[in-house]
C-alpha positions as semicolon CSV with decimal commas, in nm:
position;residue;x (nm);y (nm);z (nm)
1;X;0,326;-0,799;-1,071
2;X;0,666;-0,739;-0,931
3;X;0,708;-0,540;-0,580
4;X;0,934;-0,450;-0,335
5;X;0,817;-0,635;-0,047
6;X;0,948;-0,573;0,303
7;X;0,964;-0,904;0,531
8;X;1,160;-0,837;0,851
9;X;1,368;-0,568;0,962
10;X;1,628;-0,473;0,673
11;X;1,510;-0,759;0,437
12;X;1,422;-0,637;0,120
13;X;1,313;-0,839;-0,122
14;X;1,167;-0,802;-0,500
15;X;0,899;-1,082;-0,506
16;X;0,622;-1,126;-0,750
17;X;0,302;-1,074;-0,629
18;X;-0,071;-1,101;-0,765
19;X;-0,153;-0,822;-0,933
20;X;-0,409;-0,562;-0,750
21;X;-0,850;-0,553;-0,852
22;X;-0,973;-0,232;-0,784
23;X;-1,248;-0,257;-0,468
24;X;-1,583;-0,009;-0,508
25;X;-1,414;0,346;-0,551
26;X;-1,058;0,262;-0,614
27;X;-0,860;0,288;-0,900
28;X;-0,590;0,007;-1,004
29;X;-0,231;0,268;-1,109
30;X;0,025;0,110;-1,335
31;X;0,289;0,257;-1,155
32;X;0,547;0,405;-1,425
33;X;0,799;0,541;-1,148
34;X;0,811;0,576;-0,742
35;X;0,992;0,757;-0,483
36;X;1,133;0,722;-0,158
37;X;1,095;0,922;0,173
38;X;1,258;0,889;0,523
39;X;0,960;0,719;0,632
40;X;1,030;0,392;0,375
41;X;1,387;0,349;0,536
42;X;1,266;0,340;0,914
43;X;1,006;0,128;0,772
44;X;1,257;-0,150;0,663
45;X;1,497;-0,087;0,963
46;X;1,151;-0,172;1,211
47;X;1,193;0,181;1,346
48;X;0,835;0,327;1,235
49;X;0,536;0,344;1,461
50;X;0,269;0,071;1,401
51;X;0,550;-0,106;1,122
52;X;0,405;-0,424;0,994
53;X;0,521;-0,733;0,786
54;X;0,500;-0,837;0,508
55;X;0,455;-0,504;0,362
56;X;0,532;-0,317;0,004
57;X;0,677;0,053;0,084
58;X;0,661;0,333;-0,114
59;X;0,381;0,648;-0,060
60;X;0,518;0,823;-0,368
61;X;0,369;0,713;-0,731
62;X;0,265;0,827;-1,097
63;X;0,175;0,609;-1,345
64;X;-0,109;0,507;-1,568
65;X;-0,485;0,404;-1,481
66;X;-0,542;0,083;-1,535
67;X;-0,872;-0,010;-1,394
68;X;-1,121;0,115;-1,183
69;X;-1,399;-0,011;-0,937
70;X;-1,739;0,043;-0,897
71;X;-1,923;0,377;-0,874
72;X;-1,531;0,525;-1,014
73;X;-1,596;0,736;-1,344
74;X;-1,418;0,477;-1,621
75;X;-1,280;0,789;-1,823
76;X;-0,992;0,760;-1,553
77;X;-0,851;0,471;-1,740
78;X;-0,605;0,549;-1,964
79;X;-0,522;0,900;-1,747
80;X;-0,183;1,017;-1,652
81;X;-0,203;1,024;-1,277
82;X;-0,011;1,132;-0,951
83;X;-0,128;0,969;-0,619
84;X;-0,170;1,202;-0,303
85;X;-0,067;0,960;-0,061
86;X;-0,251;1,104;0,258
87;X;-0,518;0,842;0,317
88;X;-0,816;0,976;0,533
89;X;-0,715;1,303;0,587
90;X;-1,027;1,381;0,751
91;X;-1,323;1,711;0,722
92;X;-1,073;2,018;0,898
93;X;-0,799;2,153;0,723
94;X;-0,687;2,285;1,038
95;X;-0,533;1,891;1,153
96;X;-0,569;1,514;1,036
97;X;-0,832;1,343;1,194
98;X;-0,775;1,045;1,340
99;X;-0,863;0,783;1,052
100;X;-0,545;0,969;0,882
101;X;-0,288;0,701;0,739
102;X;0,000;0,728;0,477
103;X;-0,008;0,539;0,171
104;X;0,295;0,250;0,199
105;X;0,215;0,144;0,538
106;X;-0,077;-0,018;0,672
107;X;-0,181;0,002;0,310
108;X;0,088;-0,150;0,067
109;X;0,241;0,140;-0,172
110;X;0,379;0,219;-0,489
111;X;0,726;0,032;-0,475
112;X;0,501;-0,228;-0,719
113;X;0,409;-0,265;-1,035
114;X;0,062;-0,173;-0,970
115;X;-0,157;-0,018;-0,641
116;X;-0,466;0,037;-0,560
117;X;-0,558;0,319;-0,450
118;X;-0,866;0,487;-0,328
119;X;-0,959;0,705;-0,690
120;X;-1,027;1,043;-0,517
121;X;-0,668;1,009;-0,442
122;X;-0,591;1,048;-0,807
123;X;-0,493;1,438;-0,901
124;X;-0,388;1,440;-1,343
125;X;0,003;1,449;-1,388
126;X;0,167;1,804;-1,471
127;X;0,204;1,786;-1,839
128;X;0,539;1,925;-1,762
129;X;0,700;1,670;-1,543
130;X;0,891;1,385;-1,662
131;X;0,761;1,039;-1,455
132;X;1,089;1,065;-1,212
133;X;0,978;1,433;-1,150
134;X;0,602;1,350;-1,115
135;X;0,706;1,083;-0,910
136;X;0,918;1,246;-0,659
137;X;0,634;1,509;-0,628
138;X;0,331;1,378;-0,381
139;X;0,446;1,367;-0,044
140;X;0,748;1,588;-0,012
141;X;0,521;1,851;-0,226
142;X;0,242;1,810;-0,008
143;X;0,483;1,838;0,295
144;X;0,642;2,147;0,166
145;X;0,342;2,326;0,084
146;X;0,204;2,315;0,395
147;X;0,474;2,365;0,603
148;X;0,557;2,676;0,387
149;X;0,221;2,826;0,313
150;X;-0,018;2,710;0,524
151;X;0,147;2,713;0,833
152;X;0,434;3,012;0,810
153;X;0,231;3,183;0,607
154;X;0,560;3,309;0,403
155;X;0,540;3,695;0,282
156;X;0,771;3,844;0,008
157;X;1,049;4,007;0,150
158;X;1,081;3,780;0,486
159;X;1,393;3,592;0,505
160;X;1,359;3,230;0,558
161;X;1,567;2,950;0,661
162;X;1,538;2,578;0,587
163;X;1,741;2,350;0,727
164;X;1,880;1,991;0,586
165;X;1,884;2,163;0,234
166;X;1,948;1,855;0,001
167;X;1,656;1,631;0,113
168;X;1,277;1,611;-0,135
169;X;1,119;1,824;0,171
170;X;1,398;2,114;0,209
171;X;1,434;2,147;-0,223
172;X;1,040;2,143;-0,246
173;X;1,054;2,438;0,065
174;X;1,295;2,619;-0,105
175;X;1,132;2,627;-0,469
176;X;0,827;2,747;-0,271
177;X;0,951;2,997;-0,075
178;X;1,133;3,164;-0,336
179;X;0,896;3,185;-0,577
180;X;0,676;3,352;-0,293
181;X;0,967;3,592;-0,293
182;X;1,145;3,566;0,047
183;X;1,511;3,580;0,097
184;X;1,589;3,202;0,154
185;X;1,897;3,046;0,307
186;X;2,010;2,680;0,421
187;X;2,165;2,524;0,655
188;X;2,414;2,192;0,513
189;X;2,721;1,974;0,615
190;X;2,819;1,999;0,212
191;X;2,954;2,300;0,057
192;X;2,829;2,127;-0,249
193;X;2,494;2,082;-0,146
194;X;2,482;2,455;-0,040
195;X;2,597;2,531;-0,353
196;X;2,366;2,350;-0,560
197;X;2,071;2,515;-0,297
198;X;2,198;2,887;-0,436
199;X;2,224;2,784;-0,777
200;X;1,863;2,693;-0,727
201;X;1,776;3,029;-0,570
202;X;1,931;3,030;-0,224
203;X;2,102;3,367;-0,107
204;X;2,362;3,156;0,103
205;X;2,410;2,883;0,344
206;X;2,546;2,744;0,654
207;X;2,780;2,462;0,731
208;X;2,650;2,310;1,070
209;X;2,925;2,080;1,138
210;X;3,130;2,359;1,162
211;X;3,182;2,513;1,541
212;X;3,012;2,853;1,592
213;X;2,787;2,856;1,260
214;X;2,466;2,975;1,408
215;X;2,650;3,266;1,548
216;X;2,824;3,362;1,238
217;X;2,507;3,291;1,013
218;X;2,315;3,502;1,252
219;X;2,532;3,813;1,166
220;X;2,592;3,716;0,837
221;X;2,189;3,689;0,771
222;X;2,068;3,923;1,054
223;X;1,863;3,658;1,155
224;X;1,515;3,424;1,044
225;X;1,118;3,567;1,021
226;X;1,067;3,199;0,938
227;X;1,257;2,829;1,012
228;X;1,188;2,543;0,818
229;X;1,274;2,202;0,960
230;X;1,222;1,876;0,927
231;X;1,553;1,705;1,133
232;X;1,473;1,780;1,492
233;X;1,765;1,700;1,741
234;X;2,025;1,856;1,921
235;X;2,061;2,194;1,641
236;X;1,677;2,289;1,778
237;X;1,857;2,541;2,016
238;X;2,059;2,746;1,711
239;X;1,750;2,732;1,534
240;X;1,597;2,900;1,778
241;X;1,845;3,178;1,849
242;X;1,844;3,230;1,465
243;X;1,484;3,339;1,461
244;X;1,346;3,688;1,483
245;X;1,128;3,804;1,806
246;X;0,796;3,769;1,652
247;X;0,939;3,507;1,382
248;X;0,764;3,144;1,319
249;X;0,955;2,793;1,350
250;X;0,758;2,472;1,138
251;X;0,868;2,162;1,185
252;X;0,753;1,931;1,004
253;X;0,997;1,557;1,080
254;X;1,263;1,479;1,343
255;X;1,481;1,276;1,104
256;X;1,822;1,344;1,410
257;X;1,581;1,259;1,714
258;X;1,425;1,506;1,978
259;X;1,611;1,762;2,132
260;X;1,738;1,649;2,473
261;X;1,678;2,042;2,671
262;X;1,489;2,327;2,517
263;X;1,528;2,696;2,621
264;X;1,166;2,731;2,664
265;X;1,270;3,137;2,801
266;X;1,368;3,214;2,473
267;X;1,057;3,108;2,317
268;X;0,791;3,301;2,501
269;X;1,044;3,598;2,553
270;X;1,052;3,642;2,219
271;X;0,738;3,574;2,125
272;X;0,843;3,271;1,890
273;X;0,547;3,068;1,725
274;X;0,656;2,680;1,691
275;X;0,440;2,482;1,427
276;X;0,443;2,178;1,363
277;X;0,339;2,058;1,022
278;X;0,220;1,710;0,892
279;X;0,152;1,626;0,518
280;X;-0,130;1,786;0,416
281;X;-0,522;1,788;0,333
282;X;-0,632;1,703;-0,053
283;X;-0,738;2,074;-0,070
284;X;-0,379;2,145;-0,024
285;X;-0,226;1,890;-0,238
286;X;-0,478;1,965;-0,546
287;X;-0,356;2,387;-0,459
288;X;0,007;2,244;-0,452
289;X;-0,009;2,099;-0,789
290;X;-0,202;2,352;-0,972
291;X;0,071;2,617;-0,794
292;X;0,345;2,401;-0,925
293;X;0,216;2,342;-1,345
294;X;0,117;2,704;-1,337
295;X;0,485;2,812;-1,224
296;X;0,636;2,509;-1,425
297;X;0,841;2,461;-1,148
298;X;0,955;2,112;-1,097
299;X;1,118;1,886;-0,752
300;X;1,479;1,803;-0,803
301;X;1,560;1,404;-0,909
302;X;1,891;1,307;-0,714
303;X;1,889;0,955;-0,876
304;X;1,700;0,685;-1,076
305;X;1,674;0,324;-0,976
306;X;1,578;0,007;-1,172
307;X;1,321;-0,192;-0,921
308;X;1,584;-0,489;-0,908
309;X;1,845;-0,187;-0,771
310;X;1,562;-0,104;-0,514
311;X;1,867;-0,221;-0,228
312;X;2,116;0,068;-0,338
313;X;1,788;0,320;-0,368
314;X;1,750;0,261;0,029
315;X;2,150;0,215;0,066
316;X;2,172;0,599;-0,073
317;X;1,894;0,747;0,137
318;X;2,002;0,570;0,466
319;X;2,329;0,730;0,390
320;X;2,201;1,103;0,374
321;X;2,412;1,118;0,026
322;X;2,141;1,238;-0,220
323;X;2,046;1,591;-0,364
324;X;1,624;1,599;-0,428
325;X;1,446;1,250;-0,404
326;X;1,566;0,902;-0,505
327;X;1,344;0,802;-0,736
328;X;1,259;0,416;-0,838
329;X;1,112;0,326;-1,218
330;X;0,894;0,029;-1,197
């Protein structure tokens, strides 16, 4: 099979490799289209925690059983799958156990041909997503979901705010939360991008390049019951004053970094619950996707690469320049 295999820091390669057999359990996917997260791109730049090489990326797949292992029912074969790439999630829904590992790293991922995959990892594909939209689903879905239900707990009416609006994550959020029926905004550095966000559902957004913007979204907006975020950094602070006494912050990545001061006073004066938000447990994912087919609602495909592009795929997602996920078809 042909992969996507990883070999150093920043060298990519597409390399032919033998083709996966399905241990007691798995199931062997022929992968019909992947997708790719933050976490592939620190991956090949040697940023990630616990980053080895060789390794094939990629912890977002759909495709086609193949073949499956022993003690795996064979009626799989043939199925229309997605993978839920949260490996060993563990028995509490509360927090991953320790065993808990993301598919594309130690394991190799879906940037292949083929994977193997542990089968109770296997959830049937929407019958109405395309592959590219099935594809860009698992992890940023699973992401979403919890941050938005499980963990803020949204309520119709509340008004929400999720930051970064443009990446698989934020979109996902925002489909979520407004079909819960909150009041969502966004926070962007493109006009376009917030644009595209209301079109999608959005009441308005926020340029956060721009001096003074938390200020003037807070009296625009009257300020947050709930923050989603997923960048981290310095814009912690205006996230904070942007959120209601009483009002919930999740953050679920810390794509700009940590935050180098924190007005801890502001938090407990105001009663503010922080969050933080990983993935999600197979209960969730299997809710998530059943929530998703029986809305039709569906993630938003910035672009679609050949696997020989796979180098401009990670060019456009190190640059920050896409709209929903970057998918690959295998």
């Amino acid at each position: 099979m042909r992969a996507i295999q990883l070999t150093a820091a920043n060298q990519l390669n597409i390399v032919s490799l033998p083709d996966p057999v399905p241990a007691a359990g798995e199931a062997v996917v022929a992968v019909r289209a992947a997708a790719l997260n933050h976490r592939d791109a620190f991956i090949k730049a040697g940023v990630y925690a616990g980053v080895k090489w060789p390794c094939v990326p990629g912890s977002d797949g759909a495709g086609t059983v193949a073949a499956v292992g022993e003690g795996v029912d064979p009626a799989w074969v043939g199925r229309e799958v997605i993978i839920n790439p949260g490996l060993d999630w563990g028995g509490s829904t509360t927090a991953q156990g320790p065993k808990f590992s993301i598919l594309g790293l130690p394991r190799d991922g879906t940037l292949a041909e083929r994977v193997a995959v542990p089968a109770s990892q296997l959830v049937p594909k929407p019958a109405h997503l395309s592959w590219e939209e099935a594809a860009a689903l698992p992890l940023a879905g699973l992401t979403a979901w919890r941050a938005v239900v499980t963990r803020a707990a949204v309520l119709p009416g509340e008004r929400v705010l999720i930051s970064g609006i443009g990446g698989g994550v934020a979109l996902l959020a925002l489909r979520f939360a407004v079909n819960h029926g909150a009041e969502v905004w966004v926070t962007s550095s493109s006009a376009d991008k917030i644009a595209r966000a209301v079109a999608l559902g959005a009441r308005d957004g926020a340029d956060y390049s721009k001096p003074g913007w938390a200020a003037d979204l807070l009296k625009r907006s009257g300020g947050f019951h709930v923050v989603i975020d997923g960048a981290g950094g310095e814009g912690v602070s205006d996230l904070i004053d942007l959120t209601l006494p009483g009002g919930r912050v999740v953050s679920y990545g810390a794509t700009r970094g940590n935050p180098s001061s924190f007005a801890m006073r502001k938090i407990f004066w105001r009663q503010i619950s922080v969050l933080g938000s990983t993935m999600g447990s197979p209960s969730e994912f299997a809710a998530m996707v059943q929530y998703l087919s029986m809305h039709q609602l569906k993630p938003v495909v910035s672009a679609v690469f050949a696997l020989d592009q796979a180098a401009e795929a990670f060019a456009l997602m190190e640059k920050g320049g896409q709209f929903g996920k970057i998918v690959v078809r295998t």
